[in-house]
N, C-alpha and C positions, 0 to 999 in steps of 0.2 A: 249852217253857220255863216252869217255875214261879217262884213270887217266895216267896222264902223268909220265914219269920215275921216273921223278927228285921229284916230288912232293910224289911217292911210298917210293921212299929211302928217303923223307924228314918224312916223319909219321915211319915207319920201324927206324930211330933213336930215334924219340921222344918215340917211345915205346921204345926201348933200353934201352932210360936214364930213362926212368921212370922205369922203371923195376929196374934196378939198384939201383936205388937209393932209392926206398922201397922193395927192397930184405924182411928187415927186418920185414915190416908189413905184407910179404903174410909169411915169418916163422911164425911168431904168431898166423897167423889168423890158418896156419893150425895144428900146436900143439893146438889149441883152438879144432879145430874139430876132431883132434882124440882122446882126452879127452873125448871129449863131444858123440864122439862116442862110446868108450869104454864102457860109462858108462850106455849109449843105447842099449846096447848088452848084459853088465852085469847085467842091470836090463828092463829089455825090458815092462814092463806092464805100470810102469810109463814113458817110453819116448814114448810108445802109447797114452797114457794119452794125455801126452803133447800135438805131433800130433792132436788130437781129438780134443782139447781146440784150438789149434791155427786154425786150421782150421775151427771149427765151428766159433770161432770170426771173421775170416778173412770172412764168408758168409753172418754172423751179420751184419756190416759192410759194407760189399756190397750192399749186399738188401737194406741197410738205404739209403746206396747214390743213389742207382738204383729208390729206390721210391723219395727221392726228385726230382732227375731228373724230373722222369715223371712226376710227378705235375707240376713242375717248367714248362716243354715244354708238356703241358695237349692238347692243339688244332694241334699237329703233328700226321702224321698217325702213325698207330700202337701202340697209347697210352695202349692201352687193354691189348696186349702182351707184353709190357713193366711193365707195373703193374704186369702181371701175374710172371714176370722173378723175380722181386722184392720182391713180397712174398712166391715167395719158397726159396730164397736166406735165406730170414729173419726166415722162417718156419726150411729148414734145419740148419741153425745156433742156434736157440732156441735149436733144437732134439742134436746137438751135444754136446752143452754145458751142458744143462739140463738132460745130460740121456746119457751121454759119453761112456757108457759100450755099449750098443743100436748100436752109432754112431760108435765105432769101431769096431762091427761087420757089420754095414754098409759100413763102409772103408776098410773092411779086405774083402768082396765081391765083390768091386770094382777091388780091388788089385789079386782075383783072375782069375777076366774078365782079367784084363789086359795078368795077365802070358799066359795066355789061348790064347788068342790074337797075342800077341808078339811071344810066341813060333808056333803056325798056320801059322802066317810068314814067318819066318824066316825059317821054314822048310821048305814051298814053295818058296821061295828066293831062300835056297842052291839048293836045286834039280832043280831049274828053270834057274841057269848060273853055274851049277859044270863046263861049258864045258870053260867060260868066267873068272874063276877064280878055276884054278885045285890046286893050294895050298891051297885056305883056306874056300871051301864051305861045307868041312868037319868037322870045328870049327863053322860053321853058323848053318849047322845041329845038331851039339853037345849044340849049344848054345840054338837052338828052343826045341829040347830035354827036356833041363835044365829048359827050363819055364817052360814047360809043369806039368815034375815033382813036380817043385814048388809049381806050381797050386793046383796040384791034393791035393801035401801032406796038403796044407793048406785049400782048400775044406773039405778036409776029416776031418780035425781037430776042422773042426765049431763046435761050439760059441768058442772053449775054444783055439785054433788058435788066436781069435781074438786078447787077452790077449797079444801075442808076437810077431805076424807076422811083424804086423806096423814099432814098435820098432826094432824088430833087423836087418829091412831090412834096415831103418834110420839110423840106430848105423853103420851098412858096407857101405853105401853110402858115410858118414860123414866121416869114417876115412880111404876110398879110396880118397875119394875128399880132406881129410887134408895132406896124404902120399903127392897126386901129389901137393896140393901147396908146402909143406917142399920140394918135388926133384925141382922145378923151382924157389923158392926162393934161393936154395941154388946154383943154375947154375948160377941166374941173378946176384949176386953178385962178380961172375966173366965175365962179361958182358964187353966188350970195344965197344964201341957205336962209 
């Protein structure tokens, strides 16, 4: 299946105008998020919190509809393993809501797999195409570095890392993601479509 020209330039202006013409709601939304981030970084234990809660509700929740399902379609295979998905869904959502301190040291262990991970990567990336990308495989390795780092210092900080990692990592997410809405809302309202 190809996508014809005319039909690419015809989507390519409807984004245009649409972008143009809610300029004003991606400004908000992300003054909303560098607020919100701000206030994630200057208080980082309760936007861990939060995290914690929304996420344990968000598995709550899942599990609920994962076990209706399964009941719902009981004579399908794999019933067994679908039930089993359902009640740990619903088991870690209890553990988080019920014992949030617990859970965000369970999320802050997560979080340091990841960096651990990500920077392993990303360091085998640069040193695996320095020769395919000679400008910038030296910001990939700074960049695996950087997890790494991360990792460590928040490994090393357990339980009491747990308390801020979440949040202030949320809190710089939120108001880089609120920066680039304010720079593209502010472009699209000089848009000519």
């Amino acid at each position: 299946m190809s996508l014809d020209p005319t039909d690419a330039r015809g989507l390519r202006v409807a984004l245009m105008t649409s972008l143009r013409t809610n300029w004003k709601l991606f400004l908000i939304e992300g003054i909303v998020l560098v607020v919100l981030g701000a206030a994630a970084i200057i208080v980082p234990p309760i936007a861990t919190l939060t995290v914690t809660f929304f996420i344990g509700w968000l598995l709550l929740f899942s599990g609920i509809a994962g076990l209706y399902t399964t009941f719902s379609m009981r004579p399908m295979p794999g019933f067994w393993w679908s039930l089993l998905s359902a009640i740990i869904g619903i088991a870690a959502g209890l553990v988080l809501l019920f014992s949030p301190g617990t859970g965000a040291v369970s999320l802050t262990i997560v979080l340091v797999a990841f960096f651990i991970i990500e920077g392993i990567a990303s360091i085998m990336f640069a040193l695996e195409h320095r020769r395919e990308l000679p400008g910038s495989w030296v910001m990939m390795l700074l960049s695996g570095i950087v997890d790494l780092v991360l990792g460590g210092m928040i490994f090393l900080g357990l339980p009491s890392s747990a308390a801020w990692a979440i949040g202030l990592l949320v809190g710089i997410n939120m108001i880089f993601g609120g920066v680039a809405l304010i720079a593209m809302a502010l472009q699209a309202r000089n848009i000519n479509a």
